[in-house]
N, C-alpha and C positions, 0 to 999 in steps of 0.2 A: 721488440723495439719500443712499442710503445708502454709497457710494463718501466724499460730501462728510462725513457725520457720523466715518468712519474718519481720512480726514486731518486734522481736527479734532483728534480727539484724540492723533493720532501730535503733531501743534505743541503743543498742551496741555503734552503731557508732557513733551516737550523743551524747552519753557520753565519748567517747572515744576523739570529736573534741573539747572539752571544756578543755581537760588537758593543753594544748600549747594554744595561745594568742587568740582572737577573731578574728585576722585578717588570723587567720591559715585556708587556704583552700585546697581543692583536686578535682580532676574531677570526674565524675560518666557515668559509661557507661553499658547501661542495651542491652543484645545481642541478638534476635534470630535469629536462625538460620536452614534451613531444610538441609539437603543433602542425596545424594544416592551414595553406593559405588557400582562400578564394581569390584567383587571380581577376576574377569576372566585378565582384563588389569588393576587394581591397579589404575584407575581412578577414580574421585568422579568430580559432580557436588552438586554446594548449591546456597545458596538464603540466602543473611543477611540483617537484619534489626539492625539498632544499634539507638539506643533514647540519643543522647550525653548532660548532662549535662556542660555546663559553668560555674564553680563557683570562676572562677578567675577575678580578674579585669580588665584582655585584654579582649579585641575586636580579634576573632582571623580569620585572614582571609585563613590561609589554616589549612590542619591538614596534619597526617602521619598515613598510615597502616606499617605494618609489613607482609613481604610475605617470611617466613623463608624458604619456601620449594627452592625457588629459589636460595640457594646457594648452593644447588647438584646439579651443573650444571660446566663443565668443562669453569672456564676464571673467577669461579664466585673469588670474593675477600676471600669466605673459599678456597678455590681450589691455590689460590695464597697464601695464608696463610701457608697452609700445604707445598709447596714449599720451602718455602724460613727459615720457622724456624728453626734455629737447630737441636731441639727435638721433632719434630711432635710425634702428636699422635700415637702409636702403631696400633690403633685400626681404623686410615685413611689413614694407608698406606699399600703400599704389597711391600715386597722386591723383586728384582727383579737384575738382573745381567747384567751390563753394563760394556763391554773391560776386561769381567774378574774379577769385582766387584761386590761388593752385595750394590744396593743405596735402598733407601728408596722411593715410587713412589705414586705418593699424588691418591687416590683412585676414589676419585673425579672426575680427570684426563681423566679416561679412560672409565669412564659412556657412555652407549649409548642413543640413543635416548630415548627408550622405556625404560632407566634406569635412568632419569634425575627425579628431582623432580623437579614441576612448580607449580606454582599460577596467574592464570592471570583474572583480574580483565574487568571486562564489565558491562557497562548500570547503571556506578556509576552515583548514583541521591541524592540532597538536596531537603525533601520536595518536592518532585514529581519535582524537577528543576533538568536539567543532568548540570554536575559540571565537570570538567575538571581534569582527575586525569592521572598519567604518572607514569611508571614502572622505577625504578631509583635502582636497583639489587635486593637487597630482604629489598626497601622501596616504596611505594604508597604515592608518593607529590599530593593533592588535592587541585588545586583551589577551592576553595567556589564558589558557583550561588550566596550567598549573605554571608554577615560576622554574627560570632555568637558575641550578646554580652555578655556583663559580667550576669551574674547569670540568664540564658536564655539556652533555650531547641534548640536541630533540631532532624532532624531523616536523617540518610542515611541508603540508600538502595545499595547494589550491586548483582552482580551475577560470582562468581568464578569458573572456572574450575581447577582441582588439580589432578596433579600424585603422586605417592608416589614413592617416590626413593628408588633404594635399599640402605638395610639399612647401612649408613658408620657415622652415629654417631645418638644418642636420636632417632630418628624417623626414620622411614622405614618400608619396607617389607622383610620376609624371612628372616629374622638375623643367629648369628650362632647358637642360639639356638631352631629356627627353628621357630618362633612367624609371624603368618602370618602378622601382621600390629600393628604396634606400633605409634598412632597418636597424635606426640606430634609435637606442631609447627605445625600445619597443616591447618587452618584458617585464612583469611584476622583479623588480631589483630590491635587497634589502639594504636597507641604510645601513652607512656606518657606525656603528659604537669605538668609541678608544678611550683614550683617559679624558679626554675632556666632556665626555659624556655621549648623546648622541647626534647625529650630525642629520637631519631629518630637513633637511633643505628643500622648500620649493622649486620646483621650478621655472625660472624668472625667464631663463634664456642663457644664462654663462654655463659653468663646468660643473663638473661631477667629481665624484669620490666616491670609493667600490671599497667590498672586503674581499679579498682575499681568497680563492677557490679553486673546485676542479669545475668546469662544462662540460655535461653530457648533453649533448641537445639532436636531436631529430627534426627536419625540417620535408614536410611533404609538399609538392608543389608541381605544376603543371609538367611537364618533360623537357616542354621547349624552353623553361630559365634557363640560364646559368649561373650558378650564385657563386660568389665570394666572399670570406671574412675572416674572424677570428677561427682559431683553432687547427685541428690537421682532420682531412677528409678522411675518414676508417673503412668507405665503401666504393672507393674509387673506380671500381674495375668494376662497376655496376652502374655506375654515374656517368662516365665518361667525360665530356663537356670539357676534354684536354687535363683532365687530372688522372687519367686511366697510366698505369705501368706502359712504358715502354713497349712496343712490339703487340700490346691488348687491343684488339678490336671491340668494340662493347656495341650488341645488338639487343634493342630491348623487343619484349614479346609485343604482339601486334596489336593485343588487348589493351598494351599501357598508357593509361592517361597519365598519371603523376610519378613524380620520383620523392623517394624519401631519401634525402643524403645526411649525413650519420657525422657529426663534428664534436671531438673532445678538444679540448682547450685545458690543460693543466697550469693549475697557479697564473690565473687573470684575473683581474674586477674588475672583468664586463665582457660581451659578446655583440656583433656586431656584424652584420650580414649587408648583403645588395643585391639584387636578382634582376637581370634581362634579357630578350630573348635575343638579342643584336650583340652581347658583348663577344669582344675578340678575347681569347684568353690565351696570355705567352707566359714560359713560366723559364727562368734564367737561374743557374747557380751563383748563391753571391760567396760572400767572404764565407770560410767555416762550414760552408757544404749546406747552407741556408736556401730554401726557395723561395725564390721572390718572385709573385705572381704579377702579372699586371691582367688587369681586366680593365675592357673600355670599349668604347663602340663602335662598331662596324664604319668607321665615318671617312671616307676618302680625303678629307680636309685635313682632318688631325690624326691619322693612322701614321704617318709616318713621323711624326712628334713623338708621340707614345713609344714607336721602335727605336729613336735616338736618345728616347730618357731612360733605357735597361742599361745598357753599362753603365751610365754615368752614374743611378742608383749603386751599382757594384763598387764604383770609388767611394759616394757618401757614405755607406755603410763600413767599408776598411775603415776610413778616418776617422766613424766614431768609435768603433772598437777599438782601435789603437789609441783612441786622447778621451776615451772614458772608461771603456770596459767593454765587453764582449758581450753581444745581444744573446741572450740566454735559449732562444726558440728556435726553431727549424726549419720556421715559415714566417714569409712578411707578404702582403698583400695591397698591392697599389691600387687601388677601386676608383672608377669614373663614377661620381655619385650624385652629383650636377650641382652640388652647393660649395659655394669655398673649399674647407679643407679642416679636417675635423679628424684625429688622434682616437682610435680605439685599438681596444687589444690585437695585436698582431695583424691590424691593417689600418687603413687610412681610407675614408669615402673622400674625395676631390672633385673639382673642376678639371673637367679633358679636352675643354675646345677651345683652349688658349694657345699662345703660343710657348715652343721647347723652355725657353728662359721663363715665361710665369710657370709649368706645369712642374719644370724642375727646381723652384724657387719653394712653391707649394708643397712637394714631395721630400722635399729636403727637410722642410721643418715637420713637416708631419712625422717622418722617420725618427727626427730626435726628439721626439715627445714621448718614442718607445721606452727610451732612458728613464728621461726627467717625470713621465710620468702614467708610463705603465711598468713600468720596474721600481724606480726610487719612490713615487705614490703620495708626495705630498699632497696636502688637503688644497687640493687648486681652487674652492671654494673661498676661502679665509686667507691660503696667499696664492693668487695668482702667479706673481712675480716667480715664483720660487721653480715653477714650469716651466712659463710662456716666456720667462726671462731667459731664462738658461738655457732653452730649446732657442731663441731669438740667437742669443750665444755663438753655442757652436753650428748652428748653421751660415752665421755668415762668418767664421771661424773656416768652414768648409769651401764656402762658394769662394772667396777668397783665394784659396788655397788653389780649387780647379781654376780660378780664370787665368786669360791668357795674361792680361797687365796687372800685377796685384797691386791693393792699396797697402802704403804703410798703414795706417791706420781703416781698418775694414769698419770698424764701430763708429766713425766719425757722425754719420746721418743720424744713430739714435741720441747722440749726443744733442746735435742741433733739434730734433723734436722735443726730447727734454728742454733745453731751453726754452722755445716756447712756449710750453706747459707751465712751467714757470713765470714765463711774463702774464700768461694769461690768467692769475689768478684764480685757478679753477684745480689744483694740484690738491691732491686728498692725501693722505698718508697710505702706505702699501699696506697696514694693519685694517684698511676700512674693506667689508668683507666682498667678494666680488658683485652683489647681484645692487650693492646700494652703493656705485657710486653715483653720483650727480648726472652725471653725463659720460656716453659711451669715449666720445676720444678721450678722457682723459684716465679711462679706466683702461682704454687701449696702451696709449704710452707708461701708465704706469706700471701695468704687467709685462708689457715687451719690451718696453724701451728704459725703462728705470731698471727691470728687474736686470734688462743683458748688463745694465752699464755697474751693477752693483759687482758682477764679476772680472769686468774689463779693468775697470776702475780700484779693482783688489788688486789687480796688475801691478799696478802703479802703488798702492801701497805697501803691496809685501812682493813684489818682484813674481814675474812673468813665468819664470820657474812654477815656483814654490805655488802658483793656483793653477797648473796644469798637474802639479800633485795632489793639490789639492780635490780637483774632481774626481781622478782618481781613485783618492782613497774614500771621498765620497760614497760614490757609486758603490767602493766595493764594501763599506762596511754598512751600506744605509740600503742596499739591494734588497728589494720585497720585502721590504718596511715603511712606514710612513715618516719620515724626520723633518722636522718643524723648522724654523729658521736659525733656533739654537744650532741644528745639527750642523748645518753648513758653516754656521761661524766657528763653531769649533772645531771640525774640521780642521777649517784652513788657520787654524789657532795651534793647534797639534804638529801641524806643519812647515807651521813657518818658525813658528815661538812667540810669535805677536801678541799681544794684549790688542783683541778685537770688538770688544764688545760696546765703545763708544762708535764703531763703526756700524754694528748692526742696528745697533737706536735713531742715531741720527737718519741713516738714509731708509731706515723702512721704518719706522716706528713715529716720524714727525714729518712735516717738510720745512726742516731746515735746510739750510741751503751754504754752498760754498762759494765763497768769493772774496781771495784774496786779492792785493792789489801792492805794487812797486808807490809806495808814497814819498820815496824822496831821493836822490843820488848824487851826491857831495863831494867835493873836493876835502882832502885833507891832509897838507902837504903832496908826499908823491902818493898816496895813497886814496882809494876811494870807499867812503862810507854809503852802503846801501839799507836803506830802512823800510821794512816790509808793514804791512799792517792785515790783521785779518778784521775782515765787516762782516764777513759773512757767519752763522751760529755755528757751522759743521766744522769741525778740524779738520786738518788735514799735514803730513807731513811732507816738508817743500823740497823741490826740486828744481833748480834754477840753473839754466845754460847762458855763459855770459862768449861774447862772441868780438875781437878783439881788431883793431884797425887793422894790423899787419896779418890777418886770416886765421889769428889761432882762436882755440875752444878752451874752456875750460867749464867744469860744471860745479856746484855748489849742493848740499843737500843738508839739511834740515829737520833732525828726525822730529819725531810726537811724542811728548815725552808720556804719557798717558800708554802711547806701546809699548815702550821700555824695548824696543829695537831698532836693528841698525840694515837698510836695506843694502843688500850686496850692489854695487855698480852696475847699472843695465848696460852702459857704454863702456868697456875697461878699456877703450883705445884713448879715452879723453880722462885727460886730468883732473881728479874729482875730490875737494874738499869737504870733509862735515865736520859739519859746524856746530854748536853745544845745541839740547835739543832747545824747544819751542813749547810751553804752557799751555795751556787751553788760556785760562784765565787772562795773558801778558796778549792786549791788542795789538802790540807789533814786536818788532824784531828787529835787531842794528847787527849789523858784520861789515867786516871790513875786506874790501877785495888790494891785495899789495899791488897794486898798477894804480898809474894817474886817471882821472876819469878822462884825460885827453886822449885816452887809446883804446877807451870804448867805443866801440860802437853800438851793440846792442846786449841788453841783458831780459831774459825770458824767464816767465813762470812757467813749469810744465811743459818743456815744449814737445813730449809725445801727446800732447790734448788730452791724455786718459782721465787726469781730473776733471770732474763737473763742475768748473769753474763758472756761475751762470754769469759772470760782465768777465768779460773778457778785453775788453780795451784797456782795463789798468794792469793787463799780466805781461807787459812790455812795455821796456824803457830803451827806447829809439833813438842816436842822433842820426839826423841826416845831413 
């Protein structure tokens, strides 16, 4: 079985690297690892081995680790982070009263010793050769003992020792929902290398980007845990803690203090655990014969939330497999981890003592991050949007879909926060890399709420169709690969026929803005003359619902001429004219509607809202 789930994914991926050019390459880095935790002092000691694949054409003579646990630590650059931003995180600070005031005081800060998180690295070896490696805050610079070439193997070896901090963001001990260990980030990880070089990111507090691998990992630990996370248990029926085979009773010998539980993970970029001696653990078949765990805490408050959020987990997961592609793994795992809601390989660490609608709101997006971005793997560092947007997406795609009264339009709310983002003069471009925007809200709405609305809003430019194709065929030719924002545009460029690429510049490469507007509407003879004007820098191709005294509809459209297409009808019940296209350059636009304007009643810009029209008052010409 598990021999068969490896060759799997070895063809997977190699059908997967033939979609983009032959000269398209990635790295490969296969992990094991042992360790043992001290559940008493929240220490771990391990032992990694990593098999680094070269499949670039450098010669590369150092690499980089990732030592995340190192920036809970008071001076670290998170710690200076949370200082200086405007809008720290809630959830990193404690207020606290200074001359009289209430400040806001980075949490960080005031860690003690025995409360810092560390990783420190020893007896780094190449190939039995010790290598030169140096602690540079929460990065590991490694000289090489010798250079790796192009499409050529090594092996490093190290030995870390790790505290677990308490918990002040994704990772920790003793949260406030009481989860004794929540281990995410918690491993010497190697950076990514790709064509753009290396990707050696501190840790500030946003996301991550992983290469590509198998996990062997061993985890020893007191008896009474019970952990969950990435990968599939190999020693179940030794472990028990509800992962034991059917009908298996599991008695351990009377000597035993700790259990070591044995987890592979094939083709992930990352691992990702949680341990406590109170979790309830249920395990339900999903879509495809998938196990989907829930773990969470013994809590009589919230135990029966948790029981009402397993099936409904079972509908989110059909709906993305069906409106994107089929989750590749055999296991997904719902973990109570006491912070937000946080995406790692083949599970999710969450908030559990909310209510059914936050816990299944949180669960939903976290499941489609599986997609967006532990299978498709863009750089969420450099684009956020490209994730959190698309994961924003089809989740409320999904909730939607379950509630009882749907909305016509489900994206309307990220619409209205983008606008404010906009008024607020504080909008950055989606090109500005995630750990340096200005300020957290506006780096929130532009990865969540810009990124959903760049797909919602493709809707509306190449038709509703043709970008449920389009993720589609996304997914399936961009699967366990990394694809940059080129890949999506063209994609849905392949798909539709559209000439896209003024669409990709404008909305994520500037903050240009769209705002057209109804500037004039004329009598002319029995005819009426309507003159549009664009103010705003972004194009867009128009769409206009004119609405008639005696109740009838008819619709107008407007192509771009910059696309050189012609959108199919979204409505084919309603009478629909197009009209010669529109210039980027040409500030307005004149057509003529054959009715008097005395049997108007009203004529509308866009009236699905799917364009990001930020003034909205002049996209309607009203009599009353």
């Amino acid at each position: 079985m598990r021999k068969l789930l490896l060759l799997s994914f070895i063809t997977l991926n190699f059908s997967a690297l033939l979609a983009q050019s032959s000269t398209y390459w990635q790295q490969h880095v296969d992990y094991k690892m042992d360790v043992t935790m001290d559940v008493k002092n929240y220490q771990y000691k391990g032992k990694q081995e990593i098999v680094y694949t070269n499949n670039s054409p450098d010669t590369l003579r150092k690499v980089y680790y990732h030592l995340f646990n190192n920036a809970f630590q008071p001076g670290s650059e998170m710690d200076a982070r949370i200082q200086s931003i405007k809008d720290p995180d809630g959830r990193m600070v404690s207020k606290i009263k200074v001359d009289g005031k209430e400040v806001k005081e980075s949490r960080i800060k005031t860690l003690k010793p025995n409360e810092i998180g560390y990783l420190k690295i020893t007896n780094f070896k190449q190939d039995g050769i010790v290598a030169s490696a140096k602690t540079v805050g929460t990065i590991l610079e490694v000289t090489l003992a010798k250079p790796i070439l192009p499409n050529s193997k090594t092996t490093f070896t190290l030995d870390f020792d790790g505290q677990v901090p308490v918990q002040i963001r994704r990772s920790g001990r003793n949260n406030v929902e009481g989860i004794a260990l929540s281990m995410a980030q918690w491993y010497p990880k190697i950076a990514e290398f790709d064509f753009e070089g290396w990707h050696a990111d501190p840790y500030i507090a946003r996301e991550f980007q992983g290469v590509w691998g198998d996990f062997d990992v061993n985890i020893t630990i007191d008896k009474e845990y019970i952990l969950g996370g990435s990968g599939y248990l190999q020693n179940q029926n030794q472990i028990g803690h509800g992962y034991q085979d059917a009908g298996v009773t599991v008695v351990y010998p009377k000597k035993t203090k700790t259990l070591t539980w044995h987890f592979i993970a094939p083709m992930v970029h990352d691992f990702t655990w949680a341990a406590d001696k109170n979790y309830i653990h249920d395990v339900v078949k999903g879509p495809n014969n998938v196990d989907l765990h829930f773990l969470y805490k013994n809590n009589p408050k919230t135990m029966e939330n948790w029981k009402q959020l397993e099936p409904l987990m079972f509908r989110v997961m059909d709906f993305y497999n069906k409106n994107i592609g089929n989750y590749p793994y055999k296991q997904y795992s719902f973990i109570q981890g006491g912070d937000g809601g946080m995406e790692y390989a083949m599970c999710t660490l969450m908030l559990g003592d909310g209510t059914l609608k936050g816990i299944l709101g949180t669960a939903t997006h976290e499941l489609g991050h599986s997609w967006f971005q532990h299978i498709l793997a863009s750089n969420e560092s450099k684009h956020p949007w490209m994730d959190e947007g698309f994961t924003t997406y089809v989740e409320d795609l999904v909730l939607n879909e379950m509630a009882v009264k749907k909305e016509e339009n489900p994206f309307k709310g990220n619409y209205s926060a983008y606008y404010k983002l906009v008024e607020s003069g504080k909008e950055q471009p989606q090109t500005t890399h995630g750990d340096r925007y200005d300020e957290n809200r506006p780096y929130s709405i532009s990865s969540y709420v810009k990124g959903s609305i760049f797909l919602s809003q493709l809707g509306y430019v190449i038709g509703q169709d043709n970008v449920a194709k389009t993720i589609k065929k996304y997914y399936q030719d961009f699967k366990f690969k990394h694809p940059t924002p080129n890949d999506i545009k063209r994609t849905a460029e392949r798909v539709s026929g559209a000439n896209l690429d003024w669409y990709l510049v404008d909305w994520t490469e500037t903050t240009n803005t769209i705002d057209y507007g109804i500037a004039a509407v004329k009598d002319n003879a029995d005819k009426t003359v309507v003159t549009l004007e664009r103010i705003g820098r972004m194009p867009m191709p128009i769409e206009l619902a004119v609405e008639y005294t005696d109740g009838s509809t008819e619709s107008f459209y407007i192509p771009l001429r910059m696309m050189s297409f012609e959108k199919e009808n979204p409505n084919p019940g309603v009478k629909r004219t197009v009209l010669n296209d529109w210039a980027w350059a040409q500030p307005t636009f004149e057509f003529t509607i054959a009715k008097p304007k005395s049997t108007i009643k009203k004529i509308t810009i866009d009236p699905s809202g799917l364009m990001a029209d930020v003034k909205q008052a002049n996209n309607v010409y009203e009599i009353k």
